[in-house]
N, C-alpha and C positions, 0 to 999 in steps of 0.2 A: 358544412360548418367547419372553418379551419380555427383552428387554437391557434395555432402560428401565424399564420396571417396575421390574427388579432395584434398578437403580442410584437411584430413585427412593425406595422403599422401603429400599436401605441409608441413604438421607439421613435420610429417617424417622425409621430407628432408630436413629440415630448421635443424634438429638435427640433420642431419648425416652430413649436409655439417657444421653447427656449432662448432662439435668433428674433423671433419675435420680442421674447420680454429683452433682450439682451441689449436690442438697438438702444431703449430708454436708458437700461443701466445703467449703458456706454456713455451717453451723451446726457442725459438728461441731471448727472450732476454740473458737466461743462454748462447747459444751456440754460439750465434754474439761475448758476449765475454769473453767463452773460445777457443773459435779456430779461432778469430782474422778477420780481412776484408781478407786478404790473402785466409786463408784457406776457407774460407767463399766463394770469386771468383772461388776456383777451383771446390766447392760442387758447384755451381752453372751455372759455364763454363761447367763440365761431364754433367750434366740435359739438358743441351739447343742439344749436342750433341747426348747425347742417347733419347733427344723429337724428332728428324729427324728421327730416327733407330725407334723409339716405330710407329710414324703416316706410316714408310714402312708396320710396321709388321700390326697395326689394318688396315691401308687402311680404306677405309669408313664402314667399317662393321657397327661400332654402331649402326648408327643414322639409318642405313641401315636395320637392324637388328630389331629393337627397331620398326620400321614402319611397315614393312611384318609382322614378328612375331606378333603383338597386334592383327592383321587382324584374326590371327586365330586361337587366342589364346583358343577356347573353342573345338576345334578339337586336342586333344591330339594327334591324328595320324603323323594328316596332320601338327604339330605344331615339332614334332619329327623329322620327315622327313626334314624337312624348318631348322629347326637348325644343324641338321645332318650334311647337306650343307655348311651349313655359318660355322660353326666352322672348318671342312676341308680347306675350302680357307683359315680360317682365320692361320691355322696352316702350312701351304703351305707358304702361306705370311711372316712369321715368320721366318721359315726357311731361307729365301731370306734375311730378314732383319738382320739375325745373320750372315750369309757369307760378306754384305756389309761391316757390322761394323768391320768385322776382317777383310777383305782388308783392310779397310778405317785405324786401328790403325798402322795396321803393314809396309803400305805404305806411312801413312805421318808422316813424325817424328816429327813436331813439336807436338805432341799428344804423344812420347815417355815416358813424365814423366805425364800423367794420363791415361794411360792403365787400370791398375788397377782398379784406381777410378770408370770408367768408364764402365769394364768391370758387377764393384758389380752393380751400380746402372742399370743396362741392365736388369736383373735380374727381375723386374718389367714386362717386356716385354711379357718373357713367362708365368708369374703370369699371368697377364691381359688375355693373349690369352686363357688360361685356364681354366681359371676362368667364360671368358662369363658373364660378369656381365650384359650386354645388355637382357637377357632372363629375368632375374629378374625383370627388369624396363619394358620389354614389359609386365609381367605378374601384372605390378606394384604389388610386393612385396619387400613396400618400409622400413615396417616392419623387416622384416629378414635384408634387404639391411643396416639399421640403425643399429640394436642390434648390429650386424658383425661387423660393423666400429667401432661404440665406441669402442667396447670389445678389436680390436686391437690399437687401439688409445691410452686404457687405458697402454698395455701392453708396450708398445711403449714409453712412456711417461716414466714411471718407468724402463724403460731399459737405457732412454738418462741419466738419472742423476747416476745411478750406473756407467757405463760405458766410461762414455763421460766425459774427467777429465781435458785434456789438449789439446793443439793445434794439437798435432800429432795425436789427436784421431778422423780425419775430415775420415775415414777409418770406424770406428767404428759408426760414425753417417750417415754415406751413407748407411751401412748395415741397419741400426736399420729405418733409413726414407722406404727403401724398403717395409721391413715387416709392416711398417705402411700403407703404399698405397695401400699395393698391395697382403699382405700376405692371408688377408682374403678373397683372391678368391679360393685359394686352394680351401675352405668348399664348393664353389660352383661345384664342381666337383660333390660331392654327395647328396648333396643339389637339386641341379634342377632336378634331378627321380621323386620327388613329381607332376613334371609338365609332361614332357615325357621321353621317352629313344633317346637318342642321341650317335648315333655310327659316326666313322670315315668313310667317303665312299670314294672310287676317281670317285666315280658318282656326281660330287658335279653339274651341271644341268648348268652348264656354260655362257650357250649364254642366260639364263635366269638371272642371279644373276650379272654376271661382268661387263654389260656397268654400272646400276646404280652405282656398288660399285665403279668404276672405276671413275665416274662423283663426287661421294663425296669425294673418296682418294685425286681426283684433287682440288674440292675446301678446302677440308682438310689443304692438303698441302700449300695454299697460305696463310692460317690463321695462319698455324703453323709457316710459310717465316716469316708471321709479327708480331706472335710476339715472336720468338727465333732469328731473325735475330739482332734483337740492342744488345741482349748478347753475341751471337756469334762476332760480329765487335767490341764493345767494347773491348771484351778478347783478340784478336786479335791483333787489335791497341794501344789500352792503359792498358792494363796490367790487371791482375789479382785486384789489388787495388781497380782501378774505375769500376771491373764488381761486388765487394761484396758493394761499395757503392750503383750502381746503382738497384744490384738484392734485395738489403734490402728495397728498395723505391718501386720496383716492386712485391716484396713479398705481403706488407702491400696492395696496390693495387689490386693484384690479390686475396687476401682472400675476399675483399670486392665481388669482381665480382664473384667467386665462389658463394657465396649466391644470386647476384640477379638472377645470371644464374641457380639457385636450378629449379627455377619455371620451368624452358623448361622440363626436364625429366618427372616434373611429370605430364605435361601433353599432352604433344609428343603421348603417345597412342591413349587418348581419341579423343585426336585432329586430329591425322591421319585418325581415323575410320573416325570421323564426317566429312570431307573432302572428303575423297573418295566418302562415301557416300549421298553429297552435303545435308548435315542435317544443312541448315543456321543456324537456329535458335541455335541450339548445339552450333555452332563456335565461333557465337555471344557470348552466354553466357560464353565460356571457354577464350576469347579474353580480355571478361570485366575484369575478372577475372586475367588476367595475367598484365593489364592495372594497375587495384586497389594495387596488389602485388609489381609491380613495382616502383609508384609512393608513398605510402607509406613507403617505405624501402630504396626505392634508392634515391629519392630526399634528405633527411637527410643524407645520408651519403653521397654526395659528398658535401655537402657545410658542413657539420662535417670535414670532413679530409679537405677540403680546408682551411679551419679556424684554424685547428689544426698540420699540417701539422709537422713542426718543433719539439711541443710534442711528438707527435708519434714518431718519429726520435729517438728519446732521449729517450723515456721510453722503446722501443723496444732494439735500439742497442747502445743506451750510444754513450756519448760523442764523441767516434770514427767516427762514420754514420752521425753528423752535417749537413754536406757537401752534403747530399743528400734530405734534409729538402723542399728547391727548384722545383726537380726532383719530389718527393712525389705533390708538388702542381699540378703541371704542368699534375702532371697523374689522379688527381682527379676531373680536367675536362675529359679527356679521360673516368674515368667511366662514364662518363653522355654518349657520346655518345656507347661506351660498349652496356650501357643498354636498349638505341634505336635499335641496331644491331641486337643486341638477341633479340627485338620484332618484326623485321620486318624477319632476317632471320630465326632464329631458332625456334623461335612460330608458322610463317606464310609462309613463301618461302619452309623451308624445308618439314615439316609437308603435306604443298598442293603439294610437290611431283617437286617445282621447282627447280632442283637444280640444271640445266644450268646458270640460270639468279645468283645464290649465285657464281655458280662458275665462270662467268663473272667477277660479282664484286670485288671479293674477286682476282684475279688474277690478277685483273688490281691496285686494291690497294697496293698486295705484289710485283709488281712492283715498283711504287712507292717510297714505302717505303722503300724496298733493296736499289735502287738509292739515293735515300732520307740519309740515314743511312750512306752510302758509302760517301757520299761527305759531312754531316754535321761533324758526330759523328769526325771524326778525328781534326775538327776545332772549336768545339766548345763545343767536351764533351760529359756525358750523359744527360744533358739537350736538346739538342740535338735529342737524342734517344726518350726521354719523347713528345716533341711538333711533331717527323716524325711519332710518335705512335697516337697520337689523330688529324692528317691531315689524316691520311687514314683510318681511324674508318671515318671520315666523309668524304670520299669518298665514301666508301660501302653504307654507308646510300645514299647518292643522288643521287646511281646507280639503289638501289634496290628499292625505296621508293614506284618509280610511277609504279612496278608489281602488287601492293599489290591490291586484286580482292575488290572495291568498297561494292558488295553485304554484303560480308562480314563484312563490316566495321559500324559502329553507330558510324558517327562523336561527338554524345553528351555524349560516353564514355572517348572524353579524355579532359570534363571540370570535370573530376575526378581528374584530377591532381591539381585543384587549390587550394583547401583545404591544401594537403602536403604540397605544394608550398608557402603559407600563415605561417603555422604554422612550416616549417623549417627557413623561414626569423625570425619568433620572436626567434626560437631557437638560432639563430646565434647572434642574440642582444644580447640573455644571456649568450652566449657562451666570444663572446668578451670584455664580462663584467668582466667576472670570471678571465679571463686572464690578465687583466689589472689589475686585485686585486691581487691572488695568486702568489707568487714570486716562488716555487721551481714547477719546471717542473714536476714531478710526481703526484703531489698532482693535478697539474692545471689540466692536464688530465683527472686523474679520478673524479674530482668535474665537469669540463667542460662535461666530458662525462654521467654521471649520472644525473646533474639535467637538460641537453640539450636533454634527452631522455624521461625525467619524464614532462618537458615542453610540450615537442614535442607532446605527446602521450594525454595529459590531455588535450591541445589546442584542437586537434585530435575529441576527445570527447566531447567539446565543442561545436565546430561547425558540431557536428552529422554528423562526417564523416561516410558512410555508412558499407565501407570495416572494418574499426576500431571498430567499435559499434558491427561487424557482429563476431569478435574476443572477445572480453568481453563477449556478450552473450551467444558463446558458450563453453564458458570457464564457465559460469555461471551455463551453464545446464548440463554440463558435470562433474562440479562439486559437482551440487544438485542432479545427478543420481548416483553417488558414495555414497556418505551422506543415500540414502535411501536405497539403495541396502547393506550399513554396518549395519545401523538399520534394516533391515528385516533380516540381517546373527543372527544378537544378540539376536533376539526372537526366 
């Protein structure tokens, strides 16, 4: 069990999922408005359709994937063989998932006029199934995982602004978002030889692989109901308009939550072994750790975006997107609970191999919520959407809570969170402060966001936060082993 590794790898991934949120940033104030809330709905309406078509084609492989594979990751054989398998069903699946969605286009018309659309954006499907980026992550090589992203990210970026010019070119940016997400799994085709050789079999070993993949496709699928079902009803009943309102509110949200959810992959592995294993003390330590990660990052940014809610609006999609300033609030408590979610399911339930009890919860919420969706959204909007989104995040949670195995747990790791908790309140003093001074939105943002960071992190240090002091250090020593390693190049 390495410490460093982890902490090394969560660096990794804070920068791959960072170039990740970064691309949207970057562009998605440009693109909100050149291609309008309109075209905006329909890039957004194709995604929720082809996220039902993409979770047929992976089925639960990932998480599935990512858990088996780490097991035996040092038997190149036996590690060949195991992926050999999973990438056959996972290519079998796929095939499945491409005959639905051409029934599915050809048979309902009201999908007639984003065929197309739809079709480009699919395109990520067979990437992904190809690509196997799960191998990577079980091998944790989060290295290669990171360079890969940015590299396309970068490429991507400088494609949207050459290319991307006017509203009719929401065609031209579905293409170009593809090759962002998804292009860089090509490499992994030839890439993962370094770990084993992985051929196509139809021996794929069946009555061993398919119930579990089968139990996560199922809870998969509930999580995907909840949160692609309020874009799907929205489009639906109220128009393309209010889904590029709602999905810009959701966007900003969802990049937040891609980072706090950074932490699960990277340590899904270690955590899977140490659990099988029943290595306590391991779990412990890798729990604190996900605890520390969470509470220092995530507490600041939901009462940041709570606070700030209406800026972002407005710095992101201008004046058009106002309207969704509300909706953005309302989802910024829903990260709070988000980020309890992913520490009870995907740190703890999935890892120790429960994934009945996740797909209980999780089924019974995407019920809910479907229900929920169905009879609000039509009477009262995407606000709507935003409050039947954070009522069933907090259902899963008070389904899943009381699984969580005791042993495992050090109830005095979570008076870790007081510190953040202390030191996001004074942030938001200065936060409200700044706002009630600064008159142009833009301006307010970036001062409210930089000196409520620079508070944050100094308070942080102050009261000799453990996990924050444990980042400066080594960033300290990381940096004086550079320093002397240039001096020893130079003699």
């Amino acid at each position: 069990m390495s410490s460093a590794s982890i902490k090394k790898n969560t660096v990794y991934n804070i920068i791959k999922t960072a170039s990740t949120i970064l691309f949207p940033i970057i562009t998605f104030p440009y693109i909100s408005r050149v291609l309008q809330p309109e075209n905006i709905g329909k890039i957004n309406f194709g995604n929720s359709i082809v996220g039902y078509i993409s979770l047929l084609a992976t089925l639960g492989v990932t998480t599935y994937a990512i858990r088996e594979c780490s097991k035996v990751k040092n038997d190149r054989e036996e590690l060949g063989k195991l992926s050999g398998e999973i990438i056959s069903i996972n290519l079998f699946t796929t095939f499945i998932a491409y005959i639905v969605l051409a029934l599915f286009l050809l048979l309902y018309g009201k999908l007639r006029d984003y065929r197309l659309l739809i079709m480009i954006q699919s395109m990520s499907v067979i990437f992904t199934t190809l690509g196997a980026d799960w191998l990577n992550t079980a091998m944790e090589d989060f290295k290669y995982i990171t360079i890969r992203t940015v590299a396309f990210q970068v490429i991507s970026v400088i494609l949207m602004f050459i290319f991307v010019r006017e509203p009719n070119d929401y065609f031209k940016y579905a293409i170009i978002t593809v090759l962002s997400s998804s292009g860089g799994n090509i490499l992994n085709i030839i890439y993962r030889r370094k770990y084993c050789k992985t051929r196509f079999t139809f021996k794929c070993n069946l009555k061993k692989h398919l119930p579990p993949i089968l139990g996560l496709f199922a809870m998969l699928l509930a999580q995907q109901i909840f949160v692609m079902s309020d874009t799907t009803i929205i489009g639906l009943t109220l128009g393309d308009y209010q889904v590029g309102l709602y999905s810009t509110a959701v966007k900003i949200y969802s990049i937040l939550n891609q980072i706090m959810g950074s932490i699960t992959w990277v340590v899904m592995a270690q955590l899977s072994v140490a659990y099988s294993e029943h290595k306590v003390d391991d779990v412990k330590k890798i729990l604190k750790y996900v605890i520390q990660f969470s509470a220092v990052f995530g507490i600041p940014c939901v009462v940041g975006l709570f606070i700030l809610s209406p800026e972002v609006i407005y710095a992101v999609g201008g004046s058009s997107y106002i309207e969704a300033a509300f909706t953005l609030r309302l989802l910024s408590l829903s990260l709070a609970t988000a980020i309890i979610n992913n520490y009870i399911i995907n740190i703890n339930l999935l890892a120790a191999g429960k994934d009945k009890i996740c797909l209980f919860a999780c089924s019974i919420s995407a019920v809910i919520n479907i229900v929920a969706n169905i009879i609000f959204i039509p009477k009262f909007g995407i606000n709507a959407a935003a409050i039947t989104t954070m009522a069933s995040q907090i259902c899963i949670a008070i389904l899943c809570i009381r699984y969580l195995k005791k042993e495992y747990h050090d109830l005095s790791n979570f008076t870790l969170i007081l510190r953040p908790a202390f030191a996001s309140v004074v942030m938001a003093v200065i936060v409200v402060i700044l706002k009630s001074i600064i008159n142009k939105y833009i301006m307010r943002v970036f001062a409210s966001v930089l000196c409520g960071i620079a508070s944050y992190f100094i308070l942080l240090l102050i009261l000799r936060d453990e996990f924050t002091s444990n980042i400066v250090k080594s960033c300290y020593a990381s940096l004086k082993k550079r320093l002397a390693s240039h001096e020893d190049n130079e003699r």
